[in-house]
PyMOL Python script that loads the backbone (N, CA, C, O; Angstrom):
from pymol import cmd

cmd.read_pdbstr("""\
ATOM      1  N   UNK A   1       0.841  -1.174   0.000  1.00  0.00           N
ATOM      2  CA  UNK A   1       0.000   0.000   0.000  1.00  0.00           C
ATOM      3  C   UNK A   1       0.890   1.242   0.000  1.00  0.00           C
ATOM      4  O   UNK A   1       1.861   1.306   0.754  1.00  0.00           O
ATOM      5  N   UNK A   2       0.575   2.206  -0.819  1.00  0.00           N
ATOM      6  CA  UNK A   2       1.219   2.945  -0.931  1.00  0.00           C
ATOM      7  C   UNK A   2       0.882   4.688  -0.193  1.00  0.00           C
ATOM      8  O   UNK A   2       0.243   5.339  -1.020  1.00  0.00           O
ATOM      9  N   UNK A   3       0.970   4.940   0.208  1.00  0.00           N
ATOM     10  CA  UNK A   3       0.609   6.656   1.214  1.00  0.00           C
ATOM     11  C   UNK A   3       1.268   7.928  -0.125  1.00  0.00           C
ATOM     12  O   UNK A   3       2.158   7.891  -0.975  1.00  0.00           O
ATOM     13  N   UNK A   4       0.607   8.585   0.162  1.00  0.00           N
ATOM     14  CA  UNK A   4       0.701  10.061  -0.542  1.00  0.00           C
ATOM     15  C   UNK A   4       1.221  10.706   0.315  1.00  0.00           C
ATOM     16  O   UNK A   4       0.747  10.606   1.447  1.00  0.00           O
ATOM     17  N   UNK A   5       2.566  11.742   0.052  1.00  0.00           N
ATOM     18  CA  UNK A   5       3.283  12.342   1.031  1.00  0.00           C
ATOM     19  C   UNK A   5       3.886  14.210   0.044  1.00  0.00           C
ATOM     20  O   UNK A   5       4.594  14.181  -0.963  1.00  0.00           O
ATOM     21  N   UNK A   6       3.578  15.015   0.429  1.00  0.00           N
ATOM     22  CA  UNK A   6       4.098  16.324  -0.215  1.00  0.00           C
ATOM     23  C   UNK A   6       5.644  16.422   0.999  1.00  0.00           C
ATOM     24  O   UNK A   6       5.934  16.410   2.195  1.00  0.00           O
ATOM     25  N   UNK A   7       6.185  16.509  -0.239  1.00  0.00           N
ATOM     26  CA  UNK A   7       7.608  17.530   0.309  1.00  0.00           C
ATOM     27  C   UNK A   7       8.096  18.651  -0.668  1.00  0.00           C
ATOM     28  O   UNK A   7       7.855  18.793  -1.867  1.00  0.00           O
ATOM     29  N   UNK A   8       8.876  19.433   0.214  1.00  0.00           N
ATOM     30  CA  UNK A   8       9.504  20.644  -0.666  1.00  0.00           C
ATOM     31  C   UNK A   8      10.905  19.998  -0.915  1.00  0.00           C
ATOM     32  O   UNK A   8      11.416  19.045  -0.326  1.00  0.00           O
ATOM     33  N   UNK A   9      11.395  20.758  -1.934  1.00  0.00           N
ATOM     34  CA  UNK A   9      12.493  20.508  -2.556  1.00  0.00           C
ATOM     35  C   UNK A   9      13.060  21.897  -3.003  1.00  0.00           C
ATOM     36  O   UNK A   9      12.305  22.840  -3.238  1.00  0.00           O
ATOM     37  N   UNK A  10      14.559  21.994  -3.121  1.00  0.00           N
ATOM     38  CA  UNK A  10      14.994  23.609  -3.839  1.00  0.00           C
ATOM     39  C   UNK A  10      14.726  23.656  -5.078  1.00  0.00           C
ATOM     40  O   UNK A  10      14.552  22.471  -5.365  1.00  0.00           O
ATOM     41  N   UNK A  11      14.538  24.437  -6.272  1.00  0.00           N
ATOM     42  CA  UNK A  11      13.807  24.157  -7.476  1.00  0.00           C
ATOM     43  C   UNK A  11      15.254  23.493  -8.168  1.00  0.00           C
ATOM     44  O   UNK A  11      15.151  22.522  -8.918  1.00  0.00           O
ATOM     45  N   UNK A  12      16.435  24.017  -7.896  1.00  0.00           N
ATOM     46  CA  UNK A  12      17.323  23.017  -8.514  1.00  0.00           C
ATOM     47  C   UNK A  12      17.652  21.567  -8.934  1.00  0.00           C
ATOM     48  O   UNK A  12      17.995  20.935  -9.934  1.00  0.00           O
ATOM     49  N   UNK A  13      17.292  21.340  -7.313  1.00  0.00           N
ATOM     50  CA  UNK A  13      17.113  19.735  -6.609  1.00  0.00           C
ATOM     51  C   UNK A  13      16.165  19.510  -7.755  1.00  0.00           C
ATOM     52  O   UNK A  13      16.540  19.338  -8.915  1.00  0.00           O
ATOM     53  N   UNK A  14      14.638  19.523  -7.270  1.00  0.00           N
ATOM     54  CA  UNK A  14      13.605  19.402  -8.338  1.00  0.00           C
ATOM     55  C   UNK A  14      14.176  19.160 -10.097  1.00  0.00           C
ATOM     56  O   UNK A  14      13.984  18.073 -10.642  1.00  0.00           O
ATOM     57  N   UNK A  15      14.788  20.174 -10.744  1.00  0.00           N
ATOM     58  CA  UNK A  15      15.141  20.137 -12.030  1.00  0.00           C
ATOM     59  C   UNK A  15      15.580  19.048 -12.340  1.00  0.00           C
ATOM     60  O   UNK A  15      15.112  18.149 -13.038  1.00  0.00           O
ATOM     61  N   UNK A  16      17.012  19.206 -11.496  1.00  0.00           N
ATOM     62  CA  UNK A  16      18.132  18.053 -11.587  1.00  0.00           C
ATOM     63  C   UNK A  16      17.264  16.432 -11.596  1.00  0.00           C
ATOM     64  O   UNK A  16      17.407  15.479 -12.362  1.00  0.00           O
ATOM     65  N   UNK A  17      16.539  16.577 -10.661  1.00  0.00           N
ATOM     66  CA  UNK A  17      15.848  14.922 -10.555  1.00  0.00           C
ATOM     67  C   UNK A  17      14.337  14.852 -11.236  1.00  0.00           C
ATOM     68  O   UNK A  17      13.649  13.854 -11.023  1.00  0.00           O
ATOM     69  N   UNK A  18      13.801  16.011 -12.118  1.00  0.00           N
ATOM     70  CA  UNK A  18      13.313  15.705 -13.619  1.00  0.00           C
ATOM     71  C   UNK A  18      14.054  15.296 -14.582  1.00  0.00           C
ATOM     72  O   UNK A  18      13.892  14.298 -15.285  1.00  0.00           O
ATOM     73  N   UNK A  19      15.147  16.329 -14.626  1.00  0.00           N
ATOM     74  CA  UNK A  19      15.965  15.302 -15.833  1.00  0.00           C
ATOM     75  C   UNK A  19      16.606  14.108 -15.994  1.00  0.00           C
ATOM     76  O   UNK A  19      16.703  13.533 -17.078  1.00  0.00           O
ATOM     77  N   UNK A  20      17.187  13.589 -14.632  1.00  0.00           N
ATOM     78  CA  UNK A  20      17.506  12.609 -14.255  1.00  0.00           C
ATOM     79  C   UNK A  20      16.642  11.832 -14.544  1.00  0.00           C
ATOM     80  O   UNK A  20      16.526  11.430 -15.701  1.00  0.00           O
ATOM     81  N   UNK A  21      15.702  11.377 -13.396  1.00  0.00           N
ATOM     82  CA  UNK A  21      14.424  10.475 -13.969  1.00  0.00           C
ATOM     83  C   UNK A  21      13.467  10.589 -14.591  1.00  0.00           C
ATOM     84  O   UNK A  21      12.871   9.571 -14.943  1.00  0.00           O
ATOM     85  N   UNK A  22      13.115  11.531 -14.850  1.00  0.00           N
ATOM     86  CA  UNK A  22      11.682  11.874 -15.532  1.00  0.00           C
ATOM     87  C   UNK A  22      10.411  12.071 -14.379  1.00  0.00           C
ATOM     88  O   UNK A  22      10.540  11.487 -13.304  1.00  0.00           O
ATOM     89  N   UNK A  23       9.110  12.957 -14.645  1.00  0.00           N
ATOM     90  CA  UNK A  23       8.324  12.989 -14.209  1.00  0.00           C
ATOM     91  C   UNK A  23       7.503  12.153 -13.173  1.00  0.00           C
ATOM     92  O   UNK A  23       7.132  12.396 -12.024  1.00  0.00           O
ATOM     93  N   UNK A  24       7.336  10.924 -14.123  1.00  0.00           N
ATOM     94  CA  UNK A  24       6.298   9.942 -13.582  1.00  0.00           C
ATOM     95  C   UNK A  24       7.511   8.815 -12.709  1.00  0.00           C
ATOM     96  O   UNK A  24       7.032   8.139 -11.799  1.00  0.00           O
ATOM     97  N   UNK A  25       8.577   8.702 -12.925  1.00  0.00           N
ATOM     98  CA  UNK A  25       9.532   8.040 -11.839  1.00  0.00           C
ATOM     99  C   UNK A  25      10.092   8.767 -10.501  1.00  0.00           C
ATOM    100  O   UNK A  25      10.802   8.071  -9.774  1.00  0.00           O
ATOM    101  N   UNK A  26       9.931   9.604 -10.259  1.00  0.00           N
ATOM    102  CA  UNK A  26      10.770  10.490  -9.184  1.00  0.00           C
ATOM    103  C   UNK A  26      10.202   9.820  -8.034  1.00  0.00           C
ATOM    104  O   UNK A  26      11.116   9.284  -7.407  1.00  0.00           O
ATOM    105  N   UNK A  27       8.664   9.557  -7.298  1.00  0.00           N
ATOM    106  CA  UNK A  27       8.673   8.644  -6.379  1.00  0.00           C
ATOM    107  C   UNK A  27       9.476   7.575  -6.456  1.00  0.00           C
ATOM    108  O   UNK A  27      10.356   7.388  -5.616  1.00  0.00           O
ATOM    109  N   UNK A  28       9.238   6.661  -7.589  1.00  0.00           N
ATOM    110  CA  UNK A  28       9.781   5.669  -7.236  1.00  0.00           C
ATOM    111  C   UNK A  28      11.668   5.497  -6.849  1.00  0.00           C
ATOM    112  O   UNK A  28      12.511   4.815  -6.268  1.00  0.00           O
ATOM    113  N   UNK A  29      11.522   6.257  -7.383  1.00  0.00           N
ATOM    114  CA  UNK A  29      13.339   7.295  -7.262  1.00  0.00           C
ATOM    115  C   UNK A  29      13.904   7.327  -6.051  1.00  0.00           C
ATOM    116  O   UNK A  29      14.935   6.857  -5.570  1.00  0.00           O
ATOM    117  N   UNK A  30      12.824   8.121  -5.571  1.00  0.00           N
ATOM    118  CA  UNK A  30      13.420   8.603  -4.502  1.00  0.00           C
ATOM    119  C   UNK A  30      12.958   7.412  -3.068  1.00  0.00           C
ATOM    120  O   UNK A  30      13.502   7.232  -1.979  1.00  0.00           O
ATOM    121  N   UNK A  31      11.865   6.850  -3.636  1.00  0.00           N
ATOM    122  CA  UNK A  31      11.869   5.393  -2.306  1.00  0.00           C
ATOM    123  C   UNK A  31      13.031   4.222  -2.475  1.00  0.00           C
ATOM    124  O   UNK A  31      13.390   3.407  -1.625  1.00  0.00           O
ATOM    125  N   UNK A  32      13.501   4.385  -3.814  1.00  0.00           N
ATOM    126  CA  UNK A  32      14.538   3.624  -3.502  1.00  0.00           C
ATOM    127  C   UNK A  32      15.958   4.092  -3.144  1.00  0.00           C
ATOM    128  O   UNK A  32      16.959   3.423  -2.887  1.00  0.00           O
ATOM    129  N   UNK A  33      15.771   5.434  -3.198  1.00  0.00           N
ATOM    130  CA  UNK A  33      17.116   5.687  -2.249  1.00  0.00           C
ATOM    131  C   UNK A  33      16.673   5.729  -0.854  1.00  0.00           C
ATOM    132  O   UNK A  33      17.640   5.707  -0.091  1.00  0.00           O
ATOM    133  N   UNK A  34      15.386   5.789  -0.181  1.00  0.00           N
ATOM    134  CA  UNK A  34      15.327   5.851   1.260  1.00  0.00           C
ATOM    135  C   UNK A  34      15.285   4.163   2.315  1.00  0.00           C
ATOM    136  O   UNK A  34      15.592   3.722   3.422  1.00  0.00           O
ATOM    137  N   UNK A  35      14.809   3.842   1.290  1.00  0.00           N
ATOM    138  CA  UNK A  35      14.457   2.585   1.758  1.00  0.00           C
ATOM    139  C   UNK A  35      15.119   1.671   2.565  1.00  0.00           C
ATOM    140  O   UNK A  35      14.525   1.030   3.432  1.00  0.00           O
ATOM    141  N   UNK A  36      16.708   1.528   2.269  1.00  0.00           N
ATOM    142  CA  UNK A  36      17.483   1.038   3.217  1.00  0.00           C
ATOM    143  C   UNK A  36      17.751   1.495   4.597  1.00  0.00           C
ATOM    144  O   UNK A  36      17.916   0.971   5.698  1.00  0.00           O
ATOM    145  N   UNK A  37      17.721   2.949   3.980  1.00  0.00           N
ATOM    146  CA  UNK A  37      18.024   3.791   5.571  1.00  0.00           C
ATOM    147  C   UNK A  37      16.943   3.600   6.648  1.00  0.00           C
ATOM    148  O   UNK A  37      17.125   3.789   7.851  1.00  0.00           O
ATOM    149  N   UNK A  38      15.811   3.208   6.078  1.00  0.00           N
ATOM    150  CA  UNK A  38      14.681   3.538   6.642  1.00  0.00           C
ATOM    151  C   UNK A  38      14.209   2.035   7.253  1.00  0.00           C
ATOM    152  O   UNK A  38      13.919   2.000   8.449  1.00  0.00           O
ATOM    153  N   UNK A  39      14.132   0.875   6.510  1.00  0.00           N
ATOM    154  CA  UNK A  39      13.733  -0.014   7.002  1.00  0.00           C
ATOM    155  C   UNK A  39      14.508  -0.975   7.267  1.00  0.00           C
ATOM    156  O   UNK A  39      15.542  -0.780   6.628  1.00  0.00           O
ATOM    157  N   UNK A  40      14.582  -1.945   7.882  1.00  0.00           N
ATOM    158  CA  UNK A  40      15.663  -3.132   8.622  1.00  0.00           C
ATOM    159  C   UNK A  40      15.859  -4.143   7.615  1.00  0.00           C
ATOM    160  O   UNK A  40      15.020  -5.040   7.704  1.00  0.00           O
ATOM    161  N   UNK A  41      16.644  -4.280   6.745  1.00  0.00           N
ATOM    162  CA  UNK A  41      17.261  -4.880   5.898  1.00  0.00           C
ATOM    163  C   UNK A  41      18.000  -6.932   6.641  1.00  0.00           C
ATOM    164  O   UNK A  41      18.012  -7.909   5.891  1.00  0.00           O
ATOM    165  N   UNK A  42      18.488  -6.992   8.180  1.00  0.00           N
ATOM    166  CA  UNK A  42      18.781  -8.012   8.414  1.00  0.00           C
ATOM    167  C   UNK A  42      18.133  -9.111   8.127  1.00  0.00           C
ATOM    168  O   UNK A  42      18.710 -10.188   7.971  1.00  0.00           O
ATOM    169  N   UNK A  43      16.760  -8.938   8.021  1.00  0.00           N
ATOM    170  CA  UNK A  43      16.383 -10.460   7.449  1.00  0.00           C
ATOM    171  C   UNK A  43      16.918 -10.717   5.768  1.00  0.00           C
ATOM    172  O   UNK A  43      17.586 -11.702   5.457  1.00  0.00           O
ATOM    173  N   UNK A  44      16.541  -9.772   4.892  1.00  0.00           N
ATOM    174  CA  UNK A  44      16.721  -9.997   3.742  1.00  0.00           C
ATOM    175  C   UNK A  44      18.323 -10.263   3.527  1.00  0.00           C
ATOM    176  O   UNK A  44      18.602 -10.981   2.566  1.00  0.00           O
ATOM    177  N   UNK A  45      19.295  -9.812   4.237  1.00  0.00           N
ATOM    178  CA  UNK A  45      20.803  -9.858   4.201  1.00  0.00           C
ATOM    179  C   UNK A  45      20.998 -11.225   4.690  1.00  0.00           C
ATOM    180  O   UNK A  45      22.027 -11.721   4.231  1.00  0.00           O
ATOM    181  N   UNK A  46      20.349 -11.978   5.464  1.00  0.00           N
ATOM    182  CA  UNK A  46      20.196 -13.200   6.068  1.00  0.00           C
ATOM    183  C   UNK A  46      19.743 -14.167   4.829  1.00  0.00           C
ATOM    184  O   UNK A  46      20.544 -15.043   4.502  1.00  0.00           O
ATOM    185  N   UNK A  47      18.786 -14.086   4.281  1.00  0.00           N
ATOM    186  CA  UNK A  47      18.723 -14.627   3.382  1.00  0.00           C
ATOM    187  C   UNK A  47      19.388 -14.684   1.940  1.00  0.00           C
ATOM    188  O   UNK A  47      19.336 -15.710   1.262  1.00  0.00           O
ATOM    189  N   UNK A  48      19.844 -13.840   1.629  1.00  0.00           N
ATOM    190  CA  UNK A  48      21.001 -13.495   0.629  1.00  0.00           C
ATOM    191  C   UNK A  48      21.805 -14.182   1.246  1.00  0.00           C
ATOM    192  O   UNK A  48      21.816 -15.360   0.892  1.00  0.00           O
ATOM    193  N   UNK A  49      22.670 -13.834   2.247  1.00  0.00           N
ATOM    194  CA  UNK A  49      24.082 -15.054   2.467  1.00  0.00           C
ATOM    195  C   UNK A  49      23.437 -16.238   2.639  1.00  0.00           C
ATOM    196  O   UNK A  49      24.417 -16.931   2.367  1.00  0.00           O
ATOM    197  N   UNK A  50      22.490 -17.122   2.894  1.00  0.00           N
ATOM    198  CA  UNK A  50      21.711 -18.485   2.998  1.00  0.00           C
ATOM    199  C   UNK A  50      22.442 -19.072   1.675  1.00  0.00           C
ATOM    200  O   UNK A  50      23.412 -19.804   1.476  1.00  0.00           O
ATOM    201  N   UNK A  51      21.070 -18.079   0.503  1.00  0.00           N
ATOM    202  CA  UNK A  51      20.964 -18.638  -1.113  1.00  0.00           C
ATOM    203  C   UNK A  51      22.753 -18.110  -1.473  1.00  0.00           C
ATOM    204  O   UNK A  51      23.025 -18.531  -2.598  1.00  0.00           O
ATOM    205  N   UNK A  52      23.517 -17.631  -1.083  1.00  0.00           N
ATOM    206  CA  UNK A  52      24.487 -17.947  -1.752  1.00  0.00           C
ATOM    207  C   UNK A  52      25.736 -19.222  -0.815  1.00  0.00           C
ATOM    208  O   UNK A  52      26.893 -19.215  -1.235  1.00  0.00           O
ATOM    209  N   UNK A  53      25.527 -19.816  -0.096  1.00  0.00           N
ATOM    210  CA  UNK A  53      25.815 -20.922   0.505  1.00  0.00           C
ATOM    211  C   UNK A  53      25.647 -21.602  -0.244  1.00  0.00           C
ATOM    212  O   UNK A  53      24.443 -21.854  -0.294  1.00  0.00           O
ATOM    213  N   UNK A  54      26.372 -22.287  -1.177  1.00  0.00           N
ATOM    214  CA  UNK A  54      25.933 -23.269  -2.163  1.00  0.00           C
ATOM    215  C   UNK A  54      25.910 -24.683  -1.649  1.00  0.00           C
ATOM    216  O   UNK A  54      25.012 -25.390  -2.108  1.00  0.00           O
ATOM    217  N   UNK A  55      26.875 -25.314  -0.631  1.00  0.00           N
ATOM    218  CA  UNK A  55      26.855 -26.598  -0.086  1.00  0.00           C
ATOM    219  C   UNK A  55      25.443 -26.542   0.818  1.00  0.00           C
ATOM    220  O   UNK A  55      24.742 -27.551   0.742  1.00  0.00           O
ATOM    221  N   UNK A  56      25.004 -25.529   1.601  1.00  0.00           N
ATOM    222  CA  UNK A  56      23.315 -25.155   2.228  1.00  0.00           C
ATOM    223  C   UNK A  56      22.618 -25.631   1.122  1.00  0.00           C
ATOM    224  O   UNK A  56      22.099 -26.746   1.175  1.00  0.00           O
ATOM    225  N   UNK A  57      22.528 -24.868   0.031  1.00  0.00           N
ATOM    226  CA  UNK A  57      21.363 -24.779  -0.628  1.00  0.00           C
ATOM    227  C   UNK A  57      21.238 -26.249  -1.501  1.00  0.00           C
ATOM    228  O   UNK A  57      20.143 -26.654  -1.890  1.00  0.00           O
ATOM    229  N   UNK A  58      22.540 -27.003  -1.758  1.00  0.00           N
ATOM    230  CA  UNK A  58      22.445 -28.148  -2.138  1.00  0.00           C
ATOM    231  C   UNK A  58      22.079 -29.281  -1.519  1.00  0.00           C
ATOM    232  O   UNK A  58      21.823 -30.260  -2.220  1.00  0.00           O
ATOM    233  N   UNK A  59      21.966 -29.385   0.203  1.00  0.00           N
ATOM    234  CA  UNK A  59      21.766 -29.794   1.228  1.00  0.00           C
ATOM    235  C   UNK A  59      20.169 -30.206   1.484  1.00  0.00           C
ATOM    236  O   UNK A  59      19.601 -31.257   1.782  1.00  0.00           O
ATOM    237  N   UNK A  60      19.679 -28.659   1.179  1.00  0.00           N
ATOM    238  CA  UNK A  60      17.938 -27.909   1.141  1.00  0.00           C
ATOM    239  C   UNK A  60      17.679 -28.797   0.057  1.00  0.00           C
ATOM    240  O   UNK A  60      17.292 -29.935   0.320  1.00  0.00           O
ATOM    241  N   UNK A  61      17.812 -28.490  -0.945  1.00  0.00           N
ATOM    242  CA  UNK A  61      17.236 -29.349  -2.099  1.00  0.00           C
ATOM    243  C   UNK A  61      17.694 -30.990  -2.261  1.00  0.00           C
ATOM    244  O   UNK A  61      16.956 -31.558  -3.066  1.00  0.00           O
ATOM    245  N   UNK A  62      18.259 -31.468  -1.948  1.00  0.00           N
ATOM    246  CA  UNK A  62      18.077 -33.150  -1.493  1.00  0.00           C
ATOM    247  C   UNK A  62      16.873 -32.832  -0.458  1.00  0.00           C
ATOM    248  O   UNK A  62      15.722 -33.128  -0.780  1.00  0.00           O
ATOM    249  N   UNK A  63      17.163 -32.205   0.831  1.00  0.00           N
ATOM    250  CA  UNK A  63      15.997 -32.805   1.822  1.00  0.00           C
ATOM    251  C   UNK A  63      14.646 -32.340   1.187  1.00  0.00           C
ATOM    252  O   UNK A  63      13.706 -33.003   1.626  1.00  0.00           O
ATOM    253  N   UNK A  64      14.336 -31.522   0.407  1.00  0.00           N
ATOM    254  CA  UNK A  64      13.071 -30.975  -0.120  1.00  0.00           C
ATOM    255  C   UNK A  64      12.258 -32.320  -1.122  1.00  0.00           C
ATOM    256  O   UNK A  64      11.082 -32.679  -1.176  1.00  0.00           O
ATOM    257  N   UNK A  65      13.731 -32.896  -1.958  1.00  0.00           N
ATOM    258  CA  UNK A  65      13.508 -33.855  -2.830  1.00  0.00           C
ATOM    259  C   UNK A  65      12.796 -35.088  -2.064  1.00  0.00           C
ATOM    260  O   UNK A  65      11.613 -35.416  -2.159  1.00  0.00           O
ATOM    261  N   UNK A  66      13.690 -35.622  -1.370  1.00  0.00           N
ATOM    262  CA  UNK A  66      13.548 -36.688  -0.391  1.00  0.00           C
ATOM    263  C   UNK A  66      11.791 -36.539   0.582  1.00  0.00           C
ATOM    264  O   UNK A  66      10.938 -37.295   1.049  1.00  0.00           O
ATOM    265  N   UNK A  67      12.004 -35.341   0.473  1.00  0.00           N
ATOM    266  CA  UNK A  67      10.336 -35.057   1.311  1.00  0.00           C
ATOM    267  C   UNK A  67       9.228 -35.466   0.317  1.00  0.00           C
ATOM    268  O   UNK A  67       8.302 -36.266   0.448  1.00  0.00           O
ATOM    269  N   UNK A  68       9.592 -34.697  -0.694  1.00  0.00           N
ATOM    270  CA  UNK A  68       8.445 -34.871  -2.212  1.00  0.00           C
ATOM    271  C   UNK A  68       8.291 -36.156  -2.398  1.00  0.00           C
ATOM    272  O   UNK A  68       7.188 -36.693  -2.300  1.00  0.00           O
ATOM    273  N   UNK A  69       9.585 -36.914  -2.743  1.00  0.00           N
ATOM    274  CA  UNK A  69       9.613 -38.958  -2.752  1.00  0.00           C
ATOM    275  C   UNK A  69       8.956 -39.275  -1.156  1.00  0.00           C
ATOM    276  O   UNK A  69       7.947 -39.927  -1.424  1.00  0.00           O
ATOM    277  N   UNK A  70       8.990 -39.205  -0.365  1.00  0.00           N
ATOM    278  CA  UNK A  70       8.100 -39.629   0.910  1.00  0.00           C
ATOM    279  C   UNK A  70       6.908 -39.332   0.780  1.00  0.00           C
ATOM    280  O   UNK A  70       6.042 -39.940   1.409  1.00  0.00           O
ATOM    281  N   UNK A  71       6.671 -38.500   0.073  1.00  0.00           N
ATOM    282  CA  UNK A  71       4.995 -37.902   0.749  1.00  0.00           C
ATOM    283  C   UNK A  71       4.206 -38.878  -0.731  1.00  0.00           C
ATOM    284  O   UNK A  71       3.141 -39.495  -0.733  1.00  0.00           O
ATOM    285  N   UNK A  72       5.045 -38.723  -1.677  1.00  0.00           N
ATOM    286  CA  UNK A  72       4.500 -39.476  -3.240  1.00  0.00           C
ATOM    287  C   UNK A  72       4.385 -40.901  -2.752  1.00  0.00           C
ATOM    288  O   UNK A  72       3.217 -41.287  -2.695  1.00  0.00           O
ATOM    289  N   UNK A  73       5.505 -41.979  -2.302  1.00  0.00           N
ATOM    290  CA  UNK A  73       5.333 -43.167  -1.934  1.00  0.00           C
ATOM    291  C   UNK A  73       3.895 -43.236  -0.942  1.00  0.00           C
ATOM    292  O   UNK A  73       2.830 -43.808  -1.178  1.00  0.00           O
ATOM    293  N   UNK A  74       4.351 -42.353   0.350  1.00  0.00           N
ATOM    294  CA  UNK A  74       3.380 -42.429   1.165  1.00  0.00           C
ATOM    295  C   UNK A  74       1.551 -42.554   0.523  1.00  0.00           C
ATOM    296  O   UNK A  74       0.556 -43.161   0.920  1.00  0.00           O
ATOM    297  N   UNK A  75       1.808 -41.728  -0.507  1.00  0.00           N
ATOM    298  CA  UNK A  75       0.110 -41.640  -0.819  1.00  0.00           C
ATOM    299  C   UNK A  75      -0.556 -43.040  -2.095  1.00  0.00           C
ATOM    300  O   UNK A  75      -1.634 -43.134  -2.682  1.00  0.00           O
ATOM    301  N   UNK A  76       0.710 -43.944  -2.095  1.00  0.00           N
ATOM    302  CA  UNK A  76      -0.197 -45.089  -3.211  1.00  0.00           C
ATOM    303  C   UNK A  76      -0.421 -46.185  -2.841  1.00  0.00           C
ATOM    304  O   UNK A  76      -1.027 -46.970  -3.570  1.00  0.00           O
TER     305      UNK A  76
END
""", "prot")
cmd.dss("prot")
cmd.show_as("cartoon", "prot")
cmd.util.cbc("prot")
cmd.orient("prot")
């Protein structure tokens, strides 16, 4: 969900980040430069080093496999 928010800007600032992004992008612009500062990033950084654990993630997918073959045998 997204909130509607007015801020001022110096008309320079303003210019500079029309031409830069254009009109209809400048929100999205500018939430992605706040966004880190603003919200708690440790889970997602947690999961990034996980999926790049490659002996983990090769680990995960046997036991995921092995679950799928149990639950398939189990049901015939």
């Amino acid at each position: 969900m997204h909130k509607k928010m007015t801020i001022t800007l110096d008309e320079a600032v303003y210019e500079g980040l029309y031409r830069r992004v254009g009109r209809r992008k400048m929100s999205q612009f500018i939430e992605d430069l706040l966004r880190p500062h603003v919200l708690d990033s440790s889970l997602d950084d947690g999961y990034r080093a996980m999926a790049a654990d490659k002996a983990r993630e090769a680990e995960a997918a046997e036991w995921g496999n092995a679950l799928i073959r149990d639950m398939s045998d189990a049901s015939r």
